[in-house]
PDB file with one MODEL, atoms N, CA, C and O in Angstrom:
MODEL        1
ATOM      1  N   UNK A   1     -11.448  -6.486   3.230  1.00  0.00           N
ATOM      2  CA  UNK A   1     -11.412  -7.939   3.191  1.00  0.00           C
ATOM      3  C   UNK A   1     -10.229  -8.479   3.978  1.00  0.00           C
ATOM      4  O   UNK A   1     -10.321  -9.702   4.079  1.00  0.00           O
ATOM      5  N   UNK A   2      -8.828  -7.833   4.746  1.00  0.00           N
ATOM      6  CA  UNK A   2      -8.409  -7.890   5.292  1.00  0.00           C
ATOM      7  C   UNK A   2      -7.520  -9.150   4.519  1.00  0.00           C
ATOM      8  O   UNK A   2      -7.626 -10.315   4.903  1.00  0.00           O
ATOM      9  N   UNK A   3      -6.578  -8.721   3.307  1.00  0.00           N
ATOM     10  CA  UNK A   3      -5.849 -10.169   2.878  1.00  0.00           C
ATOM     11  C   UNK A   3      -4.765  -9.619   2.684  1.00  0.00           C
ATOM     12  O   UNK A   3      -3.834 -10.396   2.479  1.00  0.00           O
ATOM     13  N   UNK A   4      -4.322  -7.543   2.664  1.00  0.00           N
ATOM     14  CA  UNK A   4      -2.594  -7.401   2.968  1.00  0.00           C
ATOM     15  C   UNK A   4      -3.160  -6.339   3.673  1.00  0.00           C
ATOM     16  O   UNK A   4      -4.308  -5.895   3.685  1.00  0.00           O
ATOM     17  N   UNK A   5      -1.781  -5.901   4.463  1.00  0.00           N
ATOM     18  CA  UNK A   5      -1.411  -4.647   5.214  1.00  0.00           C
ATOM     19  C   UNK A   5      -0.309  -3.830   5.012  1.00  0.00           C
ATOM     20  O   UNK A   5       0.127  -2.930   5.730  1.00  0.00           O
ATOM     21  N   UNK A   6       0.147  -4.316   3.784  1.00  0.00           N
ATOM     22  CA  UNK A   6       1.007  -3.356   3.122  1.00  0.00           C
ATOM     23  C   UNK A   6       1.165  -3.591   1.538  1.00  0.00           C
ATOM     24  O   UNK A   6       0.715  -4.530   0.881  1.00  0.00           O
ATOM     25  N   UNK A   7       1.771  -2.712   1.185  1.00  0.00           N
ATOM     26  CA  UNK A   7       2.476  -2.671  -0.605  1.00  0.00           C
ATOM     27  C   UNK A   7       2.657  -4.812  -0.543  1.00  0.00           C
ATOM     28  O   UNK A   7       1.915  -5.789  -0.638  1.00  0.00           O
ATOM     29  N   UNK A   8       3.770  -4.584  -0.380  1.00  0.00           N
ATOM     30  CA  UNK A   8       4.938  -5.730  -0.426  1.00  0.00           C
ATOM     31  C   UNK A   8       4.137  -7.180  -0.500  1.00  0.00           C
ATOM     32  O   UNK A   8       4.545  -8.236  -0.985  1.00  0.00           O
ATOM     33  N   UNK A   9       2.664  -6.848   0.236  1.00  0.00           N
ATOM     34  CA  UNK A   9       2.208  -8.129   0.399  1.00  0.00           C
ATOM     35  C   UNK A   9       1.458  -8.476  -0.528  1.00  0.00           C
ATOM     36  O   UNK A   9       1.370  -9.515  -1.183  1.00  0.00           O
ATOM     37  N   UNK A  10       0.692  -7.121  -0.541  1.00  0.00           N
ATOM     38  CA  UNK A  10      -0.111  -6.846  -1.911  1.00  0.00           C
ATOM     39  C   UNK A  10       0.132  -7.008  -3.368  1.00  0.00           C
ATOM     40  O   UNK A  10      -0.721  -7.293  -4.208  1.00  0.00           O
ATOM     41  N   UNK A  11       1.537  -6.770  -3.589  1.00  0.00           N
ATOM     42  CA  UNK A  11       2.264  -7.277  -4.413  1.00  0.00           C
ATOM     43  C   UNK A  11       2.370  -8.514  -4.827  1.00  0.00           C
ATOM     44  O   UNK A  11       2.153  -8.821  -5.999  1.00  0.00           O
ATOM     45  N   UNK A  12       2.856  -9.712  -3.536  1.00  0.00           N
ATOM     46  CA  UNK A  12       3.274 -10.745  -4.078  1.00  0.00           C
ATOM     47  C   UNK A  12       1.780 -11.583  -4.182  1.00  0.00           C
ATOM     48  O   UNK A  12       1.645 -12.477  -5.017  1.00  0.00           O
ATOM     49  N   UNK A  13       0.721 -11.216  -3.286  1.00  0.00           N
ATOM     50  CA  UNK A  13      -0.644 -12.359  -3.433  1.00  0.00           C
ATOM     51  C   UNK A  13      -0.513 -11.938  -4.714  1.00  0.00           C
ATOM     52  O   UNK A  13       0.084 -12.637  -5.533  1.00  0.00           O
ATOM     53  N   UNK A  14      -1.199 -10.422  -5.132  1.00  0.00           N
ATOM     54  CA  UNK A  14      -1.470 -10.140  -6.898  1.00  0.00           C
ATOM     55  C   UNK A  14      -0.708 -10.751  -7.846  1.00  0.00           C
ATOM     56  O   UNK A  14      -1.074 -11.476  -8.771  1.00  0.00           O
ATOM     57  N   UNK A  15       0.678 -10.298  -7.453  1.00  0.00           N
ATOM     58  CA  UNK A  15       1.664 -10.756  -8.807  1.00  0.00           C
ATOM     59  C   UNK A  15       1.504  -9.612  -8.485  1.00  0.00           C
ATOM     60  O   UNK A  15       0.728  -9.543  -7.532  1.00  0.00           O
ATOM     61  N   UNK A  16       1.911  -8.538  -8.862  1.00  0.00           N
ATOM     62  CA  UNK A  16       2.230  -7.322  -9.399  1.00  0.00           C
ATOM     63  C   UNK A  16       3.509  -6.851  -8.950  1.00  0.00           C
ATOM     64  O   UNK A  16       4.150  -7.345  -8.023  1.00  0.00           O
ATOM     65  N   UNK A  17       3.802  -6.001  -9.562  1.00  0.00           N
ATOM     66  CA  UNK A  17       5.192  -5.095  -9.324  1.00  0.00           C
ATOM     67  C   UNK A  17       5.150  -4.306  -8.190  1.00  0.00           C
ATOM     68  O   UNK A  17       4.275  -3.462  -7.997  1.00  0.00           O
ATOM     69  N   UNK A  18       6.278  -4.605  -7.251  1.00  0.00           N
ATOM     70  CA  UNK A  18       5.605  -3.650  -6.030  1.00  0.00           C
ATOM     71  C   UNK A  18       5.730  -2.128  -6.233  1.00  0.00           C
ATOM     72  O   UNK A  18       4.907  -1.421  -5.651  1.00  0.00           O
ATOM     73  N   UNK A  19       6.613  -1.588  -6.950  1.00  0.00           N
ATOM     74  CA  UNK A  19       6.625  -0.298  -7.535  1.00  0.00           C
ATOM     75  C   UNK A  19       5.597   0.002  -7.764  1.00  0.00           C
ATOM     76  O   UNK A  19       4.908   0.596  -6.935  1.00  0.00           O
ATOM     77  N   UNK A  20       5.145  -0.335  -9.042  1.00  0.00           N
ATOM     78  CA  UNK A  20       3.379  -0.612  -9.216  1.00  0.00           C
ATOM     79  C   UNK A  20       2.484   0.091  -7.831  1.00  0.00           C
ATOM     80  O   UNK A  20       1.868   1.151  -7.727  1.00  0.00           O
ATOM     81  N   UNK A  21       2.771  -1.177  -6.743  1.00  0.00           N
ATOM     82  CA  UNK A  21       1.782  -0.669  -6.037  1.00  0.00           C
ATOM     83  C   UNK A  21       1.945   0.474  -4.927  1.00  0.00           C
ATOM     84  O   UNK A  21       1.074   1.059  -4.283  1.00  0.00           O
ATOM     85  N   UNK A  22       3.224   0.594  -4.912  1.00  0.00           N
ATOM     86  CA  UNK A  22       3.647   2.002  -3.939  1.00  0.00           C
ATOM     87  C   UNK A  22       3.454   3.080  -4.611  1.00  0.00           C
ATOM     88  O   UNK A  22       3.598   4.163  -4.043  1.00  0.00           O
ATOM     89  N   UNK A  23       3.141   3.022  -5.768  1.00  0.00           N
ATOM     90  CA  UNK A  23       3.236   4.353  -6.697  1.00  0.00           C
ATOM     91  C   UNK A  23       1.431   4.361  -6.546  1.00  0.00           C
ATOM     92  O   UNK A  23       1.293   5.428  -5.947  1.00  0.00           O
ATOM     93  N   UNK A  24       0.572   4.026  -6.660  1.00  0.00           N
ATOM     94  CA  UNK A  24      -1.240   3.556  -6.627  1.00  0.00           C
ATOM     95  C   UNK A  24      -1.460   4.006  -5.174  1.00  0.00           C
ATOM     96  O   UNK A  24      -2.210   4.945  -4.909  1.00  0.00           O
ATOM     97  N   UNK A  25      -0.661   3.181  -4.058  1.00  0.00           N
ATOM     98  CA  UNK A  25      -0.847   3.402  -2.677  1.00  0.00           C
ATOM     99  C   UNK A  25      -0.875   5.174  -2.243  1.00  0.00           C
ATOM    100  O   UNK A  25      -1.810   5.762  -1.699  1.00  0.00           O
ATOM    101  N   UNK A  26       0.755   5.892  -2.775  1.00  0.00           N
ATOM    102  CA  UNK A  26       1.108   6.869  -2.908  1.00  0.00           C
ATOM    103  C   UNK A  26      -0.334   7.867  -2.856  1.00  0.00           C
ATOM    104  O   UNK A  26      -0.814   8.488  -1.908  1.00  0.00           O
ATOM    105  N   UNK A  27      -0.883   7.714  -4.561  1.00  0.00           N
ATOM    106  CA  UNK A  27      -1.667   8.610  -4.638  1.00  0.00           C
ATOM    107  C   UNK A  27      -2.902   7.947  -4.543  1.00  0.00           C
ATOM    108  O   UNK A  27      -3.513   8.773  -5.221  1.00  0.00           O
ATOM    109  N   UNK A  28      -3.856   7.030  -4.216  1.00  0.00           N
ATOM    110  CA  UNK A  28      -4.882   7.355  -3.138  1.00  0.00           C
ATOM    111  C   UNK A  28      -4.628   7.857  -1.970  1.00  0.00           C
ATOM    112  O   UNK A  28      -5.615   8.452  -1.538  1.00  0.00           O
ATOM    113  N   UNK A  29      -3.446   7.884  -1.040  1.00  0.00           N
ATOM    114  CA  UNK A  29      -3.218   8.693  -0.323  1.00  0.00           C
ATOM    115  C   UNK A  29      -3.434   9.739  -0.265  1.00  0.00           C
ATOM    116  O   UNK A  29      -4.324  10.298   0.376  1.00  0.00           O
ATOM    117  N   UNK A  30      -2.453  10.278  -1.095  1.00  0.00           N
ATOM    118  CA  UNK A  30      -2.523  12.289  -1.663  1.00  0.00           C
ATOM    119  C   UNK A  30      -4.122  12.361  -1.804  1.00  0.00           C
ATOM    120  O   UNK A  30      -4.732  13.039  -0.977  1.00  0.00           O
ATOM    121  N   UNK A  31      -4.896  11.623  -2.922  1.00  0.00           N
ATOM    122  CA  UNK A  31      -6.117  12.126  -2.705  1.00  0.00           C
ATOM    123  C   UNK A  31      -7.288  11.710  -1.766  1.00  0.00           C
ATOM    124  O   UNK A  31      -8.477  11.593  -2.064  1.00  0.00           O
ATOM    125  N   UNK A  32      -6.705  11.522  -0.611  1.00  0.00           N
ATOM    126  CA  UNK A  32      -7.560  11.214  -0.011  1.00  0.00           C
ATOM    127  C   UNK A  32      -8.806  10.218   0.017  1.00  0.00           C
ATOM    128  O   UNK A  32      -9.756  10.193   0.800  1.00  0.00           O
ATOM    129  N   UNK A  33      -8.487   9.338  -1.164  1.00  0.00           N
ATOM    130  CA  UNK A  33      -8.928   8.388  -1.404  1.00  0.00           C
ATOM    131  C   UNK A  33      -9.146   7.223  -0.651  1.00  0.00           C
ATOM    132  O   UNK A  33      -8.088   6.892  -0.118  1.00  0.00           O
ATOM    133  N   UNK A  34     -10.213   6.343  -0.339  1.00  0.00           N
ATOM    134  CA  UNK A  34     -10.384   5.011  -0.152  1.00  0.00           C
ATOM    135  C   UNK A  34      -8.904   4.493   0.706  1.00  0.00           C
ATOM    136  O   UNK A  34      -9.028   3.307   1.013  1.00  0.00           O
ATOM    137  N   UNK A  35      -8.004   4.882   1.011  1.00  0.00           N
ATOM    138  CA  UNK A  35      -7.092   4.222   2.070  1.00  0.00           C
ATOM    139  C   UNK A  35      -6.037   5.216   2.166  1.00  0.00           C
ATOM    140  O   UNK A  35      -5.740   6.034   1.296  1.00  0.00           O
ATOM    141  N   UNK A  36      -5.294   5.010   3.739  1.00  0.00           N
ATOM    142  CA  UNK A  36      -4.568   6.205   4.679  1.00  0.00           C
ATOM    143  C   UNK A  36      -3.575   5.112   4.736  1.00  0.00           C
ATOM    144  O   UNK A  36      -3.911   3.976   5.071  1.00  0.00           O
ATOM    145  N   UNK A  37      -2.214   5.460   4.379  1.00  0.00           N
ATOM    146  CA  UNK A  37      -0.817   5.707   5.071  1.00  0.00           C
ATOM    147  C   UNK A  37      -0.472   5.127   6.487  1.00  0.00           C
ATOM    148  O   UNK A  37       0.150   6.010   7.079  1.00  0.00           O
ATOM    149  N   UNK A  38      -0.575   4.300   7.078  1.00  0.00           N
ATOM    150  CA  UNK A  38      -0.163   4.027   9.029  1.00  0.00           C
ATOM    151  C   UNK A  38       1.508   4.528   8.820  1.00  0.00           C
ATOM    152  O   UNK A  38       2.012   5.494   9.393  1.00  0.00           O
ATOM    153  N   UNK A  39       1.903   4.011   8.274  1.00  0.00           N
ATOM    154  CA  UNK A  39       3.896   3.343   8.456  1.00  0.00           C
ATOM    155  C   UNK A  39       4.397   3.281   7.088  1.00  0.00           C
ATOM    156  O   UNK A  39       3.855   2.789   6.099  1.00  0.00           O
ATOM    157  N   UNK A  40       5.953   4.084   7.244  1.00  0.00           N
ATOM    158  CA  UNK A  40       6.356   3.627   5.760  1.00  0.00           C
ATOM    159  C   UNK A  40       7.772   2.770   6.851  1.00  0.00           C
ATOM    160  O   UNK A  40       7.898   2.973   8.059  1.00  0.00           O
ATOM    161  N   UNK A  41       8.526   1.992   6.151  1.00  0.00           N
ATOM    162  CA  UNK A  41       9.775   1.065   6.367  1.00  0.00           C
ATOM    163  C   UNK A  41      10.463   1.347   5.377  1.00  0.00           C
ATOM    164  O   UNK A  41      10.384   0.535   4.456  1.00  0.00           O
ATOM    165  N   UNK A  42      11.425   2.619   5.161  1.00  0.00           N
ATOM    166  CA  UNK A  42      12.351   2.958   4.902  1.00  0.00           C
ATOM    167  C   UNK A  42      13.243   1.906   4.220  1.00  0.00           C
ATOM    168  O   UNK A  42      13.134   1.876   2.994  1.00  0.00           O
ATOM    169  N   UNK A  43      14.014   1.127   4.720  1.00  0.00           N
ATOM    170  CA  UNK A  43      14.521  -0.254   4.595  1.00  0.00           C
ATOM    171  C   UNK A  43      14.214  -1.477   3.507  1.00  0.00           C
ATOM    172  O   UNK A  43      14.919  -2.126   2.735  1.00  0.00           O
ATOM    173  N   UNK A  44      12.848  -1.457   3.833  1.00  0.00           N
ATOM    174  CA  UNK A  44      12.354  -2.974   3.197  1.00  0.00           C
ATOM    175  C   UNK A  44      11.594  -2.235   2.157  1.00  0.00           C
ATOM    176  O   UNK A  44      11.144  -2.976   1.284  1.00  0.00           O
ATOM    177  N   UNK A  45      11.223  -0.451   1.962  1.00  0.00           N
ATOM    178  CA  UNK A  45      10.417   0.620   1.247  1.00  0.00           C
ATOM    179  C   UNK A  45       9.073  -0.478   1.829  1.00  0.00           C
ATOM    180  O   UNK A  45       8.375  -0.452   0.815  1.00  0.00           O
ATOM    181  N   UNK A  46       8.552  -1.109   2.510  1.00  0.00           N
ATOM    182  CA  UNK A  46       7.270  -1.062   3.230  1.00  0.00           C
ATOM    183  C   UNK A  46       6.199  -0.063   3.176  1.00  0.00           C
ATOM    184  O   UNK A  46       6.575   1.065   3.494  1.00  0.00           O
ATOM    185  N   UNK A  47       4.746  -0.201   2.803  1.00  0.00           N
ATOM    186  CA  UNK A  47       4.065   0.893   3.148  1.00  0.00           C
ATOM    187  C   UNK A  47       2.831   0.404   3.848  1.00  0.00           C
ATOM    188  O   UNK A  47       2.095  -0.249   3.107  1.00  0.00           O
ATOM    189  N   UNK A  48       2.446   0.540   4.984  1.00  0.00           N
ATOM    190  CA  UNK A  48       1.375  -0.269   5.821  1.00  0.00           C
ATOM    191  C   UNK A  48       0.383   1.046   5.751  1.00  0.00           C
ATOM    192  O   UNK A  48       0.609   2.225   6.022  1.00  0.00           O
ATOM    193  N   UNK A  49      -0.873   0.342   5.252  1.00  0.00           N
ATOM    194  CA  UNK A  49      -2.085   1.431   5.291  1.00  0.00           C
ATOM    195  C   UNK A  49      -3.058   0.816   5.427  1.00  0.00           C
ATOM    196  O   UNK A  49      -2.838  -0.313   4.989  1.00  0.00           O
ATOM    197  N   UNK A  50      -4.581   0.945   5.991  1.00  0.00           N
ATOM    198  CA  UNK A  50      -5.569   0.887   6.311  1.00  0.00           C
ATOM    199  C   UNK A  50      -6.470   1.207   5.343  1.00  0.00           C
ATOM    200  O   UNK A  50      -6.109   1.988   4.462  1.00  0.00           O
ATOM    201  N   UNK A  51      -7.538   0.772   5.330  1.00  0.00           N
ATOM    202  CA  UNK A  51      -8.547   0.924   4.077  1.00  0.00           C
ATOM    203  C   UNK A  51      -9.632   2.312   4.497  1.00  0.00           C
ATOM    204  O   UNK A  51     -10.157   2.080   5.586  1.00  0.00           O
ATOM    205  N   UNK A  52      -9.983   3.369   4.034  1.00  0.00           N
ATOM    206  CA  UNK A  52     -10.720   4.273   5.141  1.00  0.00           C
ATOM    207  C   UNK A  52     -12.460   4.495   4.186  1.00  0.00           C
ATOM    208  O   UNK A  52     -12.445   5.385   3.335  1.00  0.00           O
ATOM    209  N   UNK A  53     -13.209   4.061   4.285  1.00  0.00           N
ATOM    210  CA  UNK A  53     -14.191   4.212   3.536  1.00  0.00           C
ATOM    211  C   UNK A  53     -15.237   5.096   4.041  1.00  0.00           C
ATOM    212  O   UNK A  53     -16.247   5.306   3.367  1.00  0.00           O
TER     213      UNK A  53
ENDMDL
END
């Protein structure tokens, strides 16, 4: 639906805790789940990922 491209953003439309969502992001990652990893930002802890269906 194309409405974030990372944790951080995803966070603030939801409300949610961005911890919350880096920790969710994390492991659909690991399992290969429904969305891939592009970029992490070290700095701002940023995580930009793509949806992979």
């Amino acid at each position: 639906m194309d409405i974030a491209h990372d944790g951080r953003s995803f966070a603030r439309i939801f409300g949610v805790a961005h911890a919350l969502v880096l920790r969710q992001v994390n492991a659909l990652d690991e399992a290969g789940a429904l969305l891939r990893i592009t970029k992490r930002e070290p700095r701002t802890m940023r995580t930009h990922y793509v949806v992979s269906l």
